[in-house]
C-alpha positions, -999 to +999 in steps of 0.1 A: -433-536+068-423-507+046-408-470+061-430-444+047-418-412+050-439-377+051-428-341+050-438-334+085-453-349+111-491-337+104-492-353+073-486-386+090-513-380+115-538-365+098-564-381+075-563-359+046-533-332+031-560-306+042-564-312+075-522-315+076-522-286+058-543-263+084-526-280+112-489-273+096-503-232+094-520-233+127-488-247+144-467-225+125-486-191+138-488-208+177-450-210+171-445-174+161-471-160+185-454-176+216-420-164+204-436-132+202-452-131+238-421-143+250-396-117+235-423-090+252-407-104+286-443-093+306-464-113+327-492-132+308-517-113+320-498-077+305-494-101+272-527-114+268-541-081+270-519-068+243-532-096+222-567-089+229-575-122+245-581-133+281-551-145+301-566-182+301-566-184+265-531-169+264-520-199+288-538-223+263-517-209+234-480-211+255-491-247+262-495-257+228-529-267+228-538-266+192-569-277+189-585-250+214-575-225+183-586-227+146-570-208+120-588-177+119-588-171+156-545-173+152-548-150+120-564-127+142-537-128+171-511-121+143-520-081+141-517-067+178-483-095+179-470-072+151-470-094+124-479-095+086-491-122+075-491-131+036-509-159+016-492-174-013-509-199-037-488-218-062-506-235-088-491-270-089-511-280-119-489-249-141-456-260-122-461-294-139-469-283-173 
């Protein structure tokens, strides 16, 4: 049996580089998000409404549950958390050429 190897761990669960892909950026803003609400040092309720969420949906993001929050809906939470968020596209068809 051969060792594959993948650059994270979404691309080894997930069926296609997209859906890695979204799930590498949605656990990459959960990360940031929860560092955020936890450098606030408030109660969840105090942090959720800074974030403009209940406090239920605030517990869903602390615990990690990823697939209670697309990409958009963590985009949005990146604004009151005091964040800018950039997109960068690389053409990989120029880098080869």
């Amino acid at each position: 049996m051969a060792n594959e190897q993948f650059e994270s761990v979404w691309d080894a669960i997930e069926d296609t580089p997209e859906e890695a892909l979204n799930m590498r950026l949605r656990s990459e803003l959960m990360i940031q998000i929860t560092r955020r609400v936890k450098e606030w040092g408030v109660t969840q309720k105090e942090a959720a409404q800074r974030l403009g969420i209940i406090q239920p949906r605030l517990n869903d993001l602390l615990k990690g549950r990823i697939n209670k929050f697309g990409l958009d809906a963590l985009v949005n939470l990146t604004g009151p958390a005091h964040f800018h968020v950039e997109l960068t596209l690389e053409d990989k068809e120029a880098a080869v050429a």
